[in-house]
C-alpha positions in Angstrom: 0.0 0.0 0.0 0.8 3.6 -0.5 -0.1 5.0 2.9 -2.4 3.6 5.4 -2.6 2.4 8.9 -1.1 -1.0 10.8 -2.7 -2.4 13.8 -3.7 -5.4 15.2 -7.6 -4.9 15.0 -9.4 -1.9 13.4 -12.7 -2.4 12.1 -13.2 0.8 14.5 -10.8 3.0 13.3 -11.9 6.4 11.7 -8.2 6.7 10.1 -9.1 6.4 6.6 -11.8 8.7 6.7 -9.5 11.4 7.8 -6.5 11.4 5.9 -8.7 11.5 2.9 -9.9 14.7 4.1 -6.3 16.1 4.3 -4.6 15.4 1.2 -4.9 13.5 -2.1 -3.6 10.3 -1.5 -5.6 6.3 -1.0 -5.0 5.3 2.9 -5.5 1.9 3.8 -6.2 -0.3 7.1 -3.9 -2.9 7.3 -4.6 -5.4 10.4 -1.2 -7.7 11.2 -0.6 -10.4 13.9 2.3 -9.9 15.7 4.5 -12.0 13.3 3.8 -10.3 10.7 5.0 -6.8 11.9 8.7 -7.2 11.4 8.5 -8.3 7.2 5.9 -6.1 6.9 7.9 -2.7 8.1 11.6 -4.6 6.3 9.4 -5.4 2.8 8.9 -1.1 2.6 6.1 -1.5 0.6 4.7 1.7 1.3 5.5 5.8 1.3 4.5 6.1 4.8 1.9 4.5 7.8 0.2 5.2 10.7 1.2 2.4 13.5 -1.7 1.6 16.5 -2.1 -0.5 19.1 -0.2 -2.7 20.3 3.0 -1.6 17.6 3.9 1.1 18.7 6.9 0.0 21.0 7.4 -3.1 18.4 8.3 -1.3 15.2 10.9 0.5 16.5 13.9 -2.0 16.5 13.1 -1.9 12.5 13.6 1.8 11.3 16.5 3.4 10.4 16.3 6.6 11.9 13.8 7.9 14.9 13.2 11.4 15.9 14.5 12.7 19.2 10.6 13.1 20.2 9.7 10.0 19.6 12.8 8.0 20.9 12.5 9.8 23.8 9.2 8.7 24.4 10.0 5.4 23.3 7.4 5.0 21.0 6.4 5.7 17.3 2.8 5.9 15.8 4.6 7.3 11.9 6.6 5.8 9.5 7.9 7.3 6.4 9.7 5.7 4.0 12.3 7.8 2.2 14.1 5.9 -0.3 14.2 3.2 1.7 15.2 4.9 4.7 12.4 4.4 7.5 11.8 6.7 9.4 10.0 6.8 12.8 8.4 10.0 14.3 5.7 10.5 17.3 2.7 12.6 16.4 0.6 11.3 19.2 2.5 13.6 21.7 1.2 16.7 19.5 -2.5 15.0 19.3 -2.6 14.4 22.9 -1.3 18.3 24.0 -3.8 19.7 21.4 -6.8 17.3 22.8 -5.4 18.7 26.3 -5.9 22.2 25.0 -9.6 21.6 23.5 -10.8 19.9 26.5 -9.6 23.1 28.4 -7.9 20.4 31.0 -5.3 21.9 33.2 -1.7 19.9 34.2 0.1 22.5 35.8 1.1 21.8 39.5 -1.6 19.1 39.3 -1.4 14.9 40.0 -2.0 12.7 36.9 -3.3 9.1 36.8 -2.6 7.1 33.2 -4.0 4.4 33.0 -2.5 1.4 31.1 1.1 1.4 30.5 1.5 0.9 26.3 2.7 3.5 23.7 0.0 6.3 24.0 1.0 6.0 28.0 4.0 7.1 27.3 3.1 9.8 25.0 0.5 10.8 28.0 3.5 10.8 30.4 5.5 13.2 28.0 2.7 15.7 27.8 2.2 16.1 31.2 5.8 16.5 31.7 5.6 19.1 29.3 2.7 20.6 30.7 4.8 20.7 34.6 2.4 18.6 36.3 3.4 17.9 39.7 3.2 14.4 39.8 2.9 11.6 37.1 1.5 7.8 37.8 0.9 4.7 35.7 -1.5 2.2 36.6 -2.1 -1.2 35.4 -4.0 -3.9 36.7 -0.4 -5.9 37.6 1.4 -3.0 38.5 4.6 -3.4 36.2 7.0 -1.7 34.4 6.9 1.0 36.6 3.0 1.9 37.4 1.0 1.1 39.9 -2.4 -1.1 40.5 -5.5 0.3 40.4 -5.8 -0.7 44.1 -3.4 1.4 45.1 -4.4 4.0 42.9 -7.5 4.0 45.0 -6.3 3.7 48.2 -3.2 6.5 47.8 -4.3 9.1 45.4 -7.2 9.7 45.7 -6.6 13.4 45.5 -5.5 13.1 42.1 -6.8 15.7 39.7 -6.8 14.3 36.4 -7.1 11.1 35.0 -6.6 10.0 31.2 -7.0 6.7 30.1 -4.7 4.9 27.5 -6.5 1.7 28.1 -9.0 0.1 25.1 -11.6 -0.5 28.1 -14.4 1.2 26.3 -13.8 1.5 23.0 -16.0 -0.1 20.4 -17.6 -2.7 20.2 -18.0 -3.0 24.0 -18.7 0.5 24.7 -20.1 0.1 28.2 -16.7 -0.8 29.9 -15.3 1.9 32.4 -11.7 1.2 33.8 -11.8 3.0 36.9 -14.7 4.3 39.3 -14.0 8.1 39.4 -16.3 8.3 42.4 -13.0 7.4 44.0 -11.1 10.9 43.2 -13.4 13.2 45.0 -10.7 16.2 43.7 -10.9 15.6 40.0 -10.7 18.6 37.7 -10.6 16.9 34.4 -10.4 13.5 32.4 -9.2 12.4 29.0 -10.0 9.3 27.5 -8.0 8.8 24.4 -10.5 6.0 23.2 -12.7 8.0 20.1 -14.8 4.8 19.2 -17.6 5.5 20.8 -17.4 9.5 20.9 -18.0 9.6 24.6 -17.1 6.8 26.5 -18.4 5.5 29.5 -15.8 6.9 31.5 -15.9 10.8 29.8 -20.0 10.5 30.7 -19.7 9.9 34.0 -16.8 12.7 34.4 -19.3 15.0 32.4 -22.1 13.5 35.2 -19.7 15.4 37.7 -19.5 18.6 36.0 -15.8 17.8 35.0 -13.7 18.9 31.8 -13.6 15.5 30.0 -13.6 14.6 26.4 -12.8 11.7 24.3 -10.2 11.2 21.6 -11.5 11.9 18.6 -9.6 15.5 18.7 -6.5 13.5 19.5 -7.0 11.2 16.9 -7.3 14.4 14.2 -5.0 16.3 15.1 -1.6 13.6 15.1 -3.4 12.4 11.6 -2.8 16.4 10.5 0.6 16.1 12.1 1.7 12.8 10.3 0.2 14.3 6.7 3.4 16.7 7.1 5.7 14.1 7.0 3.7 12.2 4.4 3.9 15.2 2.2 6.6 16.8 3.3 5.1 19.8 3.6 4.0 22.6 6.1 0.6 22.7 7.0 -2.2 25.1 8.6 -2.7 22.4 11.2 -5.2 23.9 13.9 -7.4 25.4 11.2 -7.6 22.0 9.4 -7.7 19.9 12.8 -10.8 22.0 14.1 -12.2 21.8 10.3 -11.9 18.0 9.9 -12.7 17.4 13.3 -16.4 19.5 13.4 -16.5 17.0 9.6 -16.0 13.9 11.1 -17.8 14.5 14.3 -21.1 15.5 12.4 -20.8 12.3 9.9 -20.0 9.9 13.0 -22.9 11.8 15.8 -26.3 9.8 15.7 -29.4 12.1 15.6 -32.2 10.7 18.3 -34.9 11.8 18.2 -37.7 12.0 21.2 -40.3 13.1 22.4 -44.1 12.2 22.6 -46.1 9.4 20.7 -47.8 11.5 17.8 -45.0 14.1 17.9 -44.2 13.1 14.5 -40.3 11.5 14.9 -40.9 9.1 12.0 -41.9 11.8 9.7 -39.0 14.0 10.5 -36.6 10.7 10.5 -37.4 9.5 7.3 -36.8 13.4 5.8 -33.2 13.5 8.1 -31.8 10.3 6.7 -32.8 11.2 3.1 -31.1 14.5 3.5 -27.8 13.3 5.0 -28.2 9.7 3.4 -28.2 8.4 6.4 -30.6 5.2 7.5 -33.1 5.5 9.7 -33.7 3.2 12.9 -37.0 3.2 14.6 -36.5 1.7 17.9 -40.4 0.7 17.9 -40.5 -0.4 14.7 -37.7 -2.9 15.5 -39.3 -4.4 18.7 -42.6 -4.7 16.2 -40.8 -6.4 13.8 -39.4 -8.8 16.8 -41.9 -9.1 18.9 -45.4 -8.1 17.0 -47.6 -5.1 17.6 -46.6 -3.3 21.2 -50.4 -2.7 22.4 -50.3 -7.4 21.5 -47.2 -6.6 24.1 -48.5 -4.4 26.5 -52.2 -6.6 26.7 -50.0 -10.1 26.9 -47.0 -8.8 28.8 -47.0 -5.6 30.4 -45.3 -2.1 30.0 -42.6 -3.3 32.1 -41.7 -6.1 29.7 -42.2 -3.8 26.8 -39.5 -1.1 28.5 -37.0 -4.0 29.0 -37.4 -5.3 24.7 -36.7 -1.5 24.2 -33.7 -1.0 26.6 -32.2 -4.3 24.8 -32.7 -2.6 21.2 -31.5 0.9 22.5 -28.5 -1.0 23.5 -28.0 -2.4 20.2 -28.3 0.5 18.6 -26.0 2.8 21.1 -22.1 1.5 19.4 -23.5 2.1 15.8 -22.3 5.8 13.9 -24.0 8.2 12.1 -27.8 7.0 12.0 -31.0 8.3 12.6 -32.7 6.8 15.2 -36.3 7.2 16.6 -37.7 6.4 20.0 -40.7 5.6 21.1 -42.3 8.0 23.7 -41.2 7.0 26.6 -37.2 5.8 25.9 -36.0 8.5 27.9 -37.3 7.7 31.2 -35.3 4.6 32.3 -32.4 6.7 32.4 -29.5 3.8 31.4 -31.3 4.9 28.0 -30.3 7.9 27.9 -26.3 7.1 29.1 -26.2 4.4 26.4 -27.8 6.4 23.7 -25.3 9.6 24.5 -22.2 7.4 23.9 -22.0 8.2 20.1 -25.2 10.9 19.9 -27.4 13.8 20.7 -31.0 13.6 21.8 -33.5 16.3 20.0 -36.4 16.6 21.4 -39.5 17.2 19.1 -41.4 19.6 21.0 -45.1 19.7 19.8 -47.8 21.3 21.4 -50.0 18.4 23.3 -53.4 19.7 21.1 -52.2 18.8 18.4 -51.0 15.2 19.0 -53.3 12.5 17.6 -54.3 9.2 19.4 -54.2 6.2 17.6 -55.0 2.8 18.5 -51.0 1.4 18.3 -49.8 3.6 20.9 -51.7 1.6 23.8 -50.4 4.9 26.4 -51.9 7.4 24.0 -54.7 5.9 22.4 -57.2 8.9 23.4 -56.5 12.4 23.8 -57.4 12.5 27.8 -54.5 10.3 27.9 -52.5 11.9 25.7 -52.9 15.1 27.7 -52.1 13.3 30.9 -48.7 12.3 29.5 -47.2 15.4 28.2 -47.4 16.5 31.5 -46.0 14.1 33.4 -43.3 13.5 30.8 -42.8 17.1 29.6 -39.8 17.7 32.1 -37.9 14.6 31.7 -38.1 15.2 27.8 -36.6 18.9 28.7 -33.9 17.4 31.2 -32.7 14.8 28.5 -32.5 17.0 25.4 -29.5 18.3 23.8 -31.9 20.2 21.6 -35.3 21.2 21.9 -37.1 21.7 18.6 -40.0 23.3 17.8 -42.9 20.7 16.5 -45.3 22.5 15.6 -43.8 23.6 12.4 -44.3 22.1 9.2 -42.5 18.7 9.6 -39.7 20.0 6.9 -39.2 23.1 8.8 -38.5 21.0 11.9 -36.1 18.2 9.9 -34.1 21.5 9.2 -34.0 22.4 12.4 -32.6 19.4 13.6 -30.5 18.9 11.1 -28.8 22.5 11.8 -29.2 22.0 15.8 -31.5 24.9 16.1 
């Protein structure tokens, strides 16, 4: 290949998508097993790569030449090949500062946690070197090389003020893991997670839960892909204007819209005209327990509501690691809140505000299948719809109108 990325699994990985956004060249994913590596990076069958978890250490011992940054580091995530001279930079440790910057987090004179102890740890130690933090710890769950456990994490700094997280515990497809239960650190200022697969991980929600600075790595991830495009190209580039650009791209095309709000509100109207406009595909999360299970007032009758609420946490679940859909929920999704927290990992919730008088009943929706009731459940849901929404959208408009105003997060 030309350029691309190596790694050991990347079905996740946003890579490609990017650096076809930055200049005009074909980038590949290449997966390789850990034998593979070393004839690989010696055949130099390519201008230059990208290197991910876990080869960032392992490359190393196979280029020619390695800049200062990155062999001080001790790990390289770029390889350019320049007539058959590899060489091996770090433009992690330029991702990571600028990620640092967006997330407005603050190092100085301040204890950091890393968690794990692999190549972007040691980038995350260099940056917080950089940035004079007072004190700098590594945990891992043995407690080698250097770091400590996460026992003793919890036991003897708890006062620590920012955590980041090197570890793959959260990242797609099993987007519920969390690798440390911040609820421990009552001094926290900030978190990092430099996982971008989900766009909010599990453990950047629950920071965000505590009114923390905490993002995930999706900035990261952009900005050390803008980084390596200048050695690719060998040439200077505007790299914050073209970071923020690429990133707002990418974040748009990967964000799920979900849409809520009350039976009759019209969500599947205003889904089907989203999807068509971004060419995206629509998921209605009734429709898909219908299709599963048969018609939900045949559920409620035979079952329950509480059975019903448990088929649609299952499909919300489901539906919570995909990127860039449209999704619908039925009315009342967003009062179990663990639907909410797994529906934010990769979207934002718009909430289709339309005036209770003129919502219809009909006989499928077995909670609002006359107006009485329908009148009765806007009130008691109107504030949870409020306290869950990213956006709150006028429904009442023509159902076009309101597409475009979720669609430009009006």
């Amino acid at each position: 290949m030309d350029y691309g990325l190596i790694g050991e699994k990347l079905p996740h990985s946003f890579s490609k998508e990017i650096h076809e956004k930055i200049g005009d060249y074909q980038y590949s994913l290449k997966e390789l097993t850990p034998d593979e590596v070393k004839d690989f990076i010696l055949s130099k069958n390519f201008n230059a790569i990208n290197v991910t978890i876990p080869y960032k250490q392992t490359v190393i011992p196979f280029l020619d030449e390695i800049s200062p940054e990155a062999q001080s580091i001790g790990a390289v995530n770029t390889v350019v090949n320049r007539g058959g001279t590899l060489y091996g930079y770090n433009t992690d440790f330029g991702g990571m500062r600028a990620l640092m910057e967006h997330a407005e987090i603050e190092l100085k004179y301040k204890k950091a946690l890393i968690l794990g102890t692999g190549g972007t740890s040691r980038t995350a130690r260099a940056v917080c070197e950089r940035l004079d933090a007072k004190e700098i710890l590594r945990v891992s769950r043995t407690g080698r090389d250097g770091s400590i456990t996460y026992e003793e994490a919890y036991e003897n700094h708890s006062d620590a003020d920012v955590i980041i997280n090197t570890t793959p515990c959260g990242m797609y497809p099993e987007i519920f893991g969390c690798p440390v239960d911040l609820d421990r650190f009552p001094k926290l200022s900030g978190v990092i997670d430099a996982v971008y697969n989900p766009l909010c991980t599990s453990l950047v929600l629950n920071a965000k839960k505590r009114g923390l600075n905490a993002e995930g790595g999706l900035y990261m991830l952009v900005a050390q892909a803008v980084l390596a495009a200048q050695h690719f190209m060998d040439k200077e580039l505007d790299t914050v204007k073209l970071t923020n650009e690429i990133y707002d791209d990418i974040y748009f095309s990967k964000r799920n819209i979900i849409l809520s709000g009350m039976p009759g509100s019209g969500k599947s109207t205003v889904g089907k005209l989203i999807a068509e406009s971004l060419g995206r595909e629509l998921l209605d999360t009734d429709a898909l327990i219908v299709a599963r299970e048969g018609e939900i007032s045949g559920i409620f009758a035979q079952h329950g509501e509480k059975y019903f609420r448990d088929l649609e946490t299952g499909v919300i679940k489901e539906l919570a690691p995909l990127n860039g859909k449209v999704i619908s929920l039925g009315g009342g999704a967003v009062l179990r809140q663990e639907n909410v927290d797994a529906l934010r990992h990769n979207g934002e919730i718009f909430f289709i505000d339309r005036s209770p008088e003129y919502l219809i009943p009909t006989s499928d929706r077995p909670l609002a299948d006359e107006k009485d009731k329908i009148m009765r459940l806007y009130d008691a849901r109107i504030d949870t719809y409020m306290e869950t929404a990213d956006y709150i959208i006028d429904g009442d408009c023509d159902p076009d109108d309101v597409a475009d105003s979720v669609i430009n997060g009006e």
